[in-house]
VONU-967510 format. One record per residue (C-alpha): x, y, z; residue number from 0. Coordinates in Angstrom, 2 decimals. Each point is the difference from the previous one (the first is absolute). Layout:
VONU-967510
{c1=X; c2=Y; c3=Z; num=NUM}
...
END
This chain:
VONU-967510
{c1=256.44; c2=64.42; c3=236.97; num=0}
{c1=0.18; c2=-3.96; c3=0.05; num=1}
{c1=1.04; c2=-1.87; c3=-3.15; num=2}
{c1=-2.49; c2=-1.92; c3=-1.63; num=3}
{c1=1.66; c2=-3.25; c3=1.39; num=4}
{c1=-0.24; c2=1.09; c3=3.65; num=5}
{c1=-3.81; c2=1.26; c3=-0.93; num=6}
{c1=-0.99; c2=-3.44; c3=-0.42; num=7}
{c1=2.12; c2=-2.03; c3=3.19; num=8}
{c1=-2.21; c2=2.48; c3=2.18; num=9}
{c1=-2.92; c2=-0.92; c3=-1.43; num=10}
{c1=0.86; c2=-3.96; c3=-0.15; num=11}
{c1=0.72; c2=1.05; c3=3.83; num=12}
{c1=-3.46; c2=1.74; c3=0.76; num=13}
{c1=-1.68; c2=-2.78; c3=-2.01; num=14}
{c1=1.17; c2=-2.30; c3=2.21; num=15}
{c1=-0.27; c2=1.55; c3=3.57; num=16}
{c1=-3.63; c2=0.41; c3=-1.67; num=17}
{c1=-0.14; c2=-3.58; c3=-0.58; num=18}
{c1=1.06; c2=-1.19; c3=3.80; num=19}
{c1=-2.30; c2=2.11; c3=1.75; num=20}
{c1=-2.65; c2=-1.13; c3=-1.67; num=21}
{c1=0.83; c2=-3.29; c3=0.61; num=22}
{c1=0.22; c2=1.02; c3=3.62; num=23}
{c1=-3.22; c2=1.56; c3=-0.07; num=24}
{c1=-1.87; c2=-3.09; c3=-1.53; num=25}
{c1=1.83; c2=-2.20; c3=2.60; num=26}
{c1=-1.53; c2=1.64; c3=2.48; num=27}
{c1=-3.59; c2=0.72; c3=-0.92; num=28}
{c1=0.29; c2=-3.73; c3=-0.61; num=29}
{c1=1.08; c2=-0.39; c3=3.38; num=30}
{c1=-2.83; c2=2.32; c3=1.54; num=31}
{c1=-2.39; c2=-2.17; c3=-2.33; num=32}
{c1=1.16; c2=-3.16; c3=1.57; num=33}
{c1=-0.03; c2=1.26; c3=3.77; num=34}
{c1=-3.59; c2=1.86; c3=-0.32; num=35}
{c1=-1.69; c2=-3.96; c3=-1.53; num=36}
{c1=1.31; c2=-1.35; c3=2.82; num=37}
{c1=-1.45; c2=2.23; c3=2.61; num=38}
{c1=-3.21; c2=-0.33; c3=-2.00; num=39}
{c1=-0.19; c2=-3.40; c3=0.06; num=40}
{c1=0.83; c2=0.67; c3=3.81; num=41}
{c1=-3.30; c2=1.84; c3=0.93; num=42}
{c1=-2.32; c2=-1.97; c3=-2.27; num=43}
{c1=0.49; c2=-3.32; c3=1.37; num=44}
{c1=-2.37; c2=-0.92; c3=1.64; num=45}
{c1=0.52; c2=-1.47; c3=4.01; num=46}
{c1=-0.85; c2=-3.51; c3=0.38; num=47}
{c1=-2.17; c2=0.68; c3=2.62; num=48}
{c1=-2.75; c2=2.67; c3=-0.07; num=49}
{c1=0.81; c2=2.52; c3=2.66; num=50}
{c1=-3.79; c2=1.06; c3=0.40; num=51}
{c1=-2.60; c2=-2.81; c3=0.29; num=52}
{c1=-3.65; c2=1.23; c3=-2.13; num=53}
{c1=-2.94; c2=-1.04; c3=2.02; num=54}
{c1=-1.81; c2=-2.46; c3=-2.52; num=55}
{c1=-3.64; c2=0.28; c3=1.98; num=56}
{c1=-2.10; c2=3.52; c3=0.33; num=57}
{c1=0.79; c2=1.11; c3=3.76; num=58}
{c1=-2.73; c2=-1.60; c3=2.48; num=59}
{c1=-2.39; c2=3.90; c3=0.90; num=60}
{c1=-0.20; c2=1.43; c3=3.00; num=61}
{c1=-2.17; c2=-1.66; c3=2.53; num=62}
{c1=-3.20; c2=0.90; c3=0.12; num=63}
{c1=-0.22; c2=1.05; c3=-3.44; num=64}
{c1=-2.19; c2=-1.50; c3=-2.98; num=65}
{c1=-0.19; c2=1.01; c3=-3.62; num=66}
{c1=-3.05; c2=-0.90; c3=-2.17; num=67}
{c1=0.03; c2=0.30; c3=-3.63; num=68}
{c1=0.68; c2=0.92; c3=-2.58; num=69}
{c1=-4.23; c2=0.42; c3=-1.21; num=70}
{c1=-1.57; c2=2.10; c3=-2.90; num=71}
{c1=-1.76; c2=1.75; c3=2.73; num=72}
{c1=-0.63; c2=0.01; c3=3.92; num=73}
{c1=-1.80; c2=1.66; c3=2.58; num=74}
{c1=0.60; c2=-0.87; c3=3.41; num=75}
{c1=-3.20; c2=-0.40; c3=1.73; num=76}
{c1=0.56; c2=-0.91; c3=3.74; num=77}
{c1=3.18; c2=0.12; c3=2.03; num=78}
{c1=0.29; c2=-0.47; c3=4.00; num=79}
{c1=2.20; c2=-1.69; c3=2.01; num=80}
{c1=-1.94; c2=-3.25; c3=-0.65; num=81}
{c1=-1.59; c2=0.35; c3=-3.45; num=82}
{c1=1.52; c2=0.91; c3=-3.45; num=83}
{c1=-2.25; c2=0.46; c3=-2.68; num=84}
{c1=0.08; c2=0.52; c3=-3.55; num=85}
{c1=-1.50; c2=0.02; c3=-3.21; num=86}
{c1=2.65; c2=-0.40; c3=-3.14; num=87}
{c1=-0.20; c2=-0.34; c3=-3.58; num=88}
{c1=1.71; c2=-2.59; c3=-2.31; num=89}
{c1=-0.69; c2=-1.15; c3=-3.93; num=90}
{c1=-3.13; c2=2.19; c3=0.06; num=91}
{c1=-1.27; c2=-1.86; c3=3.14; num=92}
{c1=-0.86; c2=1.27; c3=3.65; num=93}
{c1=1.13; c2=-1.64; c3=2.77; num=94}
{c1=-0.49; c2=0.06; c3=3.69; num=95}
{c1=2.96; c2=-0.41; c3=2.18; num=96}
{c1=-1.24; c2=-0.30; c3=3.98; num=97}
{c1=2.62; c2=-0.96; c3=2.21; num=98}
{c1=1.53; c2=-1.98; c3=-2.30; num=99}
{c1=-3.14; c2=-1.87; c3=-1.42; num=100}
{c1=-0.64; c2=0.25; c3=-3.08; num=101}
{c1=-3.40; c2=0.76; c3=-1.80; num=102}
{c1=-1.18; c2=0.26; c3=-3.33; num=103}
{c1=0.57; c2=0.23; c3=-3.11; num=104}
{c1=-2.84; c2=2.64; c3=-0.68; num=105}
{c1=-0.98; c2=3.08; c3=-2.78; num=106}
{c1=-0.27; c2=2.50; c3=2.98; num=107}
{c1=0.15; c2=0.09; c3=3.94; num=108}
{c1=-0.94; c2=2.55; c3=2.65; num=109}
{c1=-1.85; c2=0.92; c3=3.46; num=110}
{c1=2.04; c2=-2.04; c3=1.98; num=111}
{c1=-1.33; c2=-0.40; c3=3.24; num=112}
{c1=1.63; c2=-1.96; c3=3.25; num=113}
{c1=-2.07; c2=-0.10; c3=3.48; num=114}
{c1=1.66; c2=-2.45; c3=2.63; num=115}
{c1=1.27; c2=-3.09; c3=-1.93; num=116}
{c1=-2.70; c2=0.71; c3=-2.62; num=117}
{c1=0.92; c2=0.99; c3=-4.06; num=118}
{c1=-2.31; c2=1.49; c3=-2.23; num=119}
{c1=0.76; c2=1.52; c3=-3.69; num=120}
{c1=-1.63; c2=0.89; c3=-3.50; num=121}
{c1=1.13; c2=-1.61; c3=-2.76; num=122}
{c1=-0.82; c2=0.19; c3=-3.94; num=123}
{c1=-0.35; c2=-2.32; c3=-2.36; num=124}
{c1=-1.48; c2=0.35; c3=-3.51; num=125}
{c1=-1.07; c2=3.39; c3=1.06; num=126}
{c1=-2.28; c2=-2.10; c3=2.83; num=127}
{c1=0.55; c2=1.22; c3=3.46; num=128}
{c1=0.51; c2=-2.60; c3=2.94; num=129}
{c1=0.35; c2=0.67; c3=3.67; num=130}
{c1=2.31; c2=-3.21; c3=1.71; num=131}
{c1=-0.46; c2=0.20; c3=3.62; num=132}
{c1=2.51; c2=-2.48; c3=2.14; num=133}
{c1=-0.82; c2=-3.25; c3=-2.38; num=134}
{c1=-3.19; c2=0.69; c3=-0.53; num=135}
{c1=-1.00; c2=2.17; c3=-4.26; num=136}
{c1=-2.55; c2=1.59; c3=-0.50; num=137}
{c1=-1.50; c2=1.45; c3=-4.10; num=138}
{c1=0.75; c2=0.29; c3=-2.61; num=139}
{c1=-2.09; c2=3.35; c3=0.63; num=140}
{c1=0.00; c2=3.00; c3=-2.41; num=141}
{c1=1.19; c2=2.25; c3=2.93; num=142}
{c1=0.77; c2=-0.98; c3=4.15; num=143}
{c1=1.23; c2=2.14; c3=2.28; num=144}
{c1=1.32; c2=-0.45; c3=3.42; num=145}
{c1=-1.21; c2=1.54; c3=3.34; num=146}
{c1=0.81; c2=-2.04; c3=3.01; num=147}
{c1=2.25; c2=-2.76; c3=1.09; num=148}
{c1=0.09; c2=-0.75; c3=3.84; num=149}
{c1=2.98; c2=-2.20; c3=1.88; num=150}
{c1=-2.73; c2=-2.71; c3=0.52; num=151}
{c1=-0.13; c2=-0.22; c3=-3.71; num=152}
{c1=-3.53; c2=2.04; c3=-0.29; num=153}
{c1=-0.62; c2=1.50; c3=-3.36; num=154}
{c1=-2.27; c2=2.39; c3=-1.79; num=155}
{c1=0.01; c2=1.34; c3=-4.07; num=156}
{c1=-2.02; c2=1.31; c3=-2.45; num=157}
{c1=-0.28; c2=-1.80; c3=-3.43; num=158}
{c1=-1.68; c2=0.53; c3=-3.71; num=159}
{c1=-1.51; c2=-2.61; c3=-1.46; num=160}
{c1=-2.30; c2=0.02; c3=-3.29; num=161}
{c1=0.36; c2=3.75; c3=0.45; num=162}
{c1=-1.65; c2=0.25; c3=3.70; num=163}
{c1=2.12; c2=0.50; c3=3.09; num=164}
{c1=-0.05; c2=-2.27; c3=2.66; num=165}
{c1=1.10; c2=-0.18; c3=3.86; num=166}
{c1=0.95; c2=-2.64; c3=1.76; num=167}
{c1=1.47; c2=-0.14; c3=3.86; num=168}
{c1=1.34; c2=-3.51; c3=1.09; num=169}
{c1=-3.05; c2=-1.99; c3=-1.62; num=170}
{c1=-2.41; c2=1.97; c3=-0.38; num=171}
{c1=-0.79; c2=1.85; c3=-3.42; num=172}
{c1=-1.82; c2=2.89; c3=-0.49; num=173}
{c1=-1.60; c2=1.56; c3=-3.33; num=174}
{c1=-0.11; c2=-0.05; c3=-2.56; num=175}
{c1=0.01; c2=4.29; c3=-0.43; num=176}
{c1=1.01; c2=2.65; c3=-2.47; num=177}
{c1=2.77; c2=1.29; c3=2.32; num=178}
{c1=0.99; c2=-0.45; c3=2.95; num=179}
{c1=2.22; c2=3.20; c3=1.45; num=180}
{c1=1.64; c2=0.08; c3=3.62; num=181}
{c1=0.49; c2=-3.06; c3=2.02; num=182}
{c1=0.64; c2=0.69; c3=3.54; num=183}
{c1=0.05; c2=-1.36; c3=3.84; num=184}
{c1=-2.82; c2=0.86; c3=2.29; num=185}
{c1=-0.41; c2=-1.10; c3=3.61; num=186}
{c1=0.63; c2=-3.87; c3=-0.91; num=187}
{c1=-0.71; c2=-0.04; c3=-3.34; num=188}
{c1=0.04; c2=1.81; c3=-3.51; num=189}
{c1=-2.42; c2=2.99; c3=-1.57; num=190}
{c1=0.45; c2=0.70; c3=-3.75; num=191}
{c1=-1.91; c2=1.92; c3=-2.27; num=192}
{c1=-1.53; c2=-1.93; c3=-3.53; num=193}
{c1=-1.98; c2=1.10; c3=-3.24; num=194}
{c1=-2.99; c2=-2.07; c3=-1.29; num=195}
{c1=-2.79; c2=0.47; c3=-2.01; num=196}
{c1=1.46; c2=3.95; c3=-0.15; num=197}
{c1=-0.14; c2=0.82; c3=3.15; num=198}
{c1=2.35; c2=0.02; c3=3.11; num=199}
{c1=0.37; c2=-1.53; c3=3.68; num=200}
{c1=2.22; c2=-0.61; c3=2.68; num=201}
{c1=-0.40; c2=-3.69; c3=1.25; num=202}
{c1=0.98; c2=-0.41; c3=3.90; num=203}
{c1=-0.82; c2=-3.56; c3=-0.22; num=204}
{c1=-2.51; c2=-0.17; c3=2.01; num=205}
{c1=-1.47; c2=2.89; c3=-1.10; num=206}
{c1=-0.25; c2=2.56; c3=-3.08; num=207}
{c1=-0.40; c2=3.49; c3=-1.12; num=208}
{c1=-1.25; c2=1.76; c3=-2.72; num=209}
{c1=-0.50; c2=0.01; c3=-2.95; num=210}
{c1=1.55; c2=2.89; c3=-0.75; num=211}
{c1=0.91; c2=2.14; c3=-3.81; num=212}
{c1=3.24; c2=-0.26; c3=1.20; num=213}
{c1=2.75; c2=-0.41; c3=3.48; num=214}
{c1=3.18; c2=1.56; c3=0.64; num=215}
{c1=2.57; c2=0.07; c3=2.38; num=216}
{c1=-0.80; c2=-2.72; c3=2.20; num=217}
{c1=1.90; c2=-0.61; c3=3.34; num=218}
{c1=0.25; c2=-1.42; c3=3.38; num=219}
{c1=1.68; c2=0.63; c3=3.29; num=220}
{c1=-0.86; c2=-2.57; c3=2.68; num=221}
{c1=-3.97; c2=-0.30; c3=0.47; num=222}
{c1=-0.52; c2=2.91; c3=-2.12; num=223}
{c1=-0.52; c2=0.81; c3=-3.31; num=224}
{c1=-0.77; c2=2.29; c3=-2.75; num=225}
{c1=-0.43; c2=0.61; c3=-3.25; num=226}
{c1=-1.71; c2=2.57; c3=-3.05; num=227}
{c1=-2.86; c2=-1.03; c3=-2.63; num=228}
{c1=-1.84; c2=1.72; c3=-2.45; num=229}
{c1=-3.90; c2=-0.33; c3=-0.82; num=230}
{c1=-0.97; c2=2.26; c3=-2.78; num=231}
{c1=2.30; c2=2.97; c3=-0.60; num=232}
{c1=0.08; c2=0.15; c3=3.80; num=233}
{c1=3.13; c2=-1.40; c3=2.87; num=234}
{c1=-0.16; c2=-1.20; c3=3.22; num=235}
{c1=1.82; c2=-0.80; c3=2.82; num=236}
{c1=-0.31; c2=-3.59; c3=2.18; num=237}
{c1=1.78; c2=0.30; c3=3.08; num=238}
{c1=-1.08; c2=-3.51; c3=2.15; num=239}
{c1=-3.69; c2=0.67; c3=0.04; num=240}
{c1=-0.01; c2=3.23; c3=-1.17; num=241}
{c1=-0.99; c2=1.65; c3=-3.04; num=242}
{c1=1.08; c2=3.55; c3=-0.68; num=243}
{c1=-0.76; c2=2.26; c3=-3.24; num=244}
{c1=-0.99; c2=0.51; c3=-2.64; num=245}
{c1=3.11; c2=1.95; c3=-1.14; num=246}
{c1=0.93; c2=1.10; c3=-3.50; num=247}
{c1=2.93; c2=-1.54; c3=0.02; num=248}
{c1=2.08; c2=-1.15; c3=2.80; num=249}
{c1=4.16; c2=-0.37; c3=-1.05; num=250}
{c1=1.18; c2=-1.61; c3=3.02; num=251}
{c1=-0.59; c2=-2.51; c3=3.08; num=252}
{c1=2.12; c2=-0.61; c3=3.38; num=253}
{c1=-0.93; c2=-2.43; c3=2.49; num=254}
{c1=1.81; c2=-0.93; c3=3.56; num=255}
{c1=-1.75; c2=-1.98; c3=2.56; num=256}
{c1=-3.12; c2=1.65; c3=0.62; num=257}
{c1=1.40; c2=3.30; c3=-1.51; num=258}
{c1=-0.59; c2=0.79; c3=-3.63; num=259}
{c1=0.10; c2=3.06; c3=-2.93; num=260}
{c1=-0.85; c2=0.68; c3=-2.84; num=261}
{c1=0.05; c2=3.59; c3=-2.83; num=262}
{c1=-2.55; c2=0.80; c3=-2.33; num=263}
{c1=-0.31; c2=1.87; c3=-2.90; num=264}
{c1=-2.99; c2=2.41; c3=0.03; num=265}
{c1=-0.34; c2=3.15; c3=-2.48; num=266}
{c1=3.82; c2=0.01; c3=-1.05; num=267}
{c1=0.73; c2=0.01; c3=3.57; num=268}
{c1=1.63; c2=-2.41; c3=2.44; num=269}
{c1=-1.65; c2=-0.78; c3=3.61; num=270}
{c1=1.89; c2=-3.01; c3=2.74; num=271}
{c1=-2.20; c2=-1.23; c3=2.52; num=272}
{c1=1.62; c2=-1.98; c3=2.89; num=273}
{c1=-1.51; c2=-2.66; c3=2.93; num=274}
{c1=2.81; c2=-0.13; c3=2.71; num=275}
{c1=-1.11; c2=-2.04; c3=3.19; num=276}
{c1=2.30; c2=1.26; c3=2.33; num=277}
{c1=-1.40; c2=3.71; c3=-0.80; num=278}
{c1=-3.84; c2=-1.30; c3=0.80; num=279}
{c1=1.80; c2=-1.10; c3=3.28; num=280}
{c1=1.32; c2=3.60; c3=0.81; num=281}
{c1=-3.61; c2=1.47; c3=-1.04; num=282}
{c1=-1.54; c2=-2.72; c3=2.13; num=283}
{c1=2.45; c2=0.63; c3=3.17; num=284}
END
């Protein structure tokens, strides 16, 4: 066994091997410290030149393209190779946008109609309706509606005014009536059908029919036309000249050039009855 004396030289000994590799130790880790800032620093500075240039401007879009926008609403109304049209909504306000002219502000717009070089539309304001054809407004009217619009900038629409309905084509005004139903071509001018006074009639213009308890179905192809009314509790058929019934009730009416058909209703039961020319041909051959 070692003497006390010689207990405590190895332990001055051990104590101080201890003490130098710790001193070793912390000279390196300082070391390591030192070397690791550096290369830090290194990567984090920044080059004096930027080595990607940011574009500062949007990119210029694709040619050809447009974008619109952004609106509260929009509904695009005409689009062709030569005409964009639509109607969009901003700050509670309707606007028209037609090839890049602007129109409006208004409450409301629909029925947008072009013919040629010719613009019509409905607009609202103060819960008035207005029809603006080209230039040219016409209301305030409680209702208008729409129904032609040629390429030489002809026009026809129906209107209410003080509760009566009105027609007018180009300059001339017809009416005042209750109603006025289908407006329609025939031959070189228009037909429609009208309520006054209770009763019902179709007005050729130079000539009308009735009156009638009530019309239905009216409709034209070419020279011909055709069309149902009721007197009494009783229908009928008007095919050109013709008058065909009474029927019970008749559901349905075809006409096509000079050919026309119609079902009835009879007793719960259904009947079709047909007029073909080219089969009055083959009886006649």
């Amino acid at each position: 066994m070692l003497s006390e004396k010689n207990e405590k030289k190895l332990l001055l000994i051990i104590c101080c091997l201890l003490s130098v590799f710790l001193a070793i130790t912390v000279w390196q880790l300082f070391s390591i410290k030192k070397q690791y800032k550096e290369f830090i620093d290194i990567t984090i500075t920044p080059p004096e030149e930027p080595l990607i240039e940011i574009p500062t401007a949007s990119p210029e879009p694709e040619k050809g393209f447009r974008t619109f926008g952004p609106y509260d609403f929009l509904n695009l109304a005409l689009f062709s190779k030569d005409r964009l049209s639509f109607i969009y909504q901003e700050e509670g306000k309707f606007y028209l946008n037609f090839n890049d002219q602007i129109y409006g502000p208004y409450e409301r717009i629909d029925s947008l109609r072009t013919a040629g070089n010719n613009l019509a539309y409905r607009y609202y304001a103060k819960d008035l309706a207005y029809l603006k054809i080209n230039d040219v407004i016409f209301g305030p009217y409680q209702d208008v509606r729409m129904f032609h619009l040629s390429a030489e900038a002809n026009f026809g629409f129906r209107y209410k005014e003080n509760d009566f309905w009105h027609l007018r084509i180009d300059n001339k005004i017809y009416g005042p009536y209750e109603q006025i139903e289908r407006v329609t071509f025939y031959i070189d001018d228009f037909v429609f059908s009208y309520k006054l006074d209770g009763k019902w009639y179709i007005d050729f213009i130079k000539r009308k029919e009735g009156p009638y308890e009530e019309i239905a179905s009216f409709i034209t192809s070419g020279e011909n036309f055709a069309y149902l009314y009721r007197l009494g509790n009783d229908w009928y058929v008007k095919i050109n000249d013709k008058d065909l019934g009474p029927y019970e009730k008749i559901t349905l009416l075809r006409l096509s050039g000079e050919n026309f058909g119609f079902v009835w209703e009879e007793n719960d039961q259904f009947y079709l009855k047909v007029y073909l020319v080219e089969e009055i041909k083959k009886t006649i051959e």
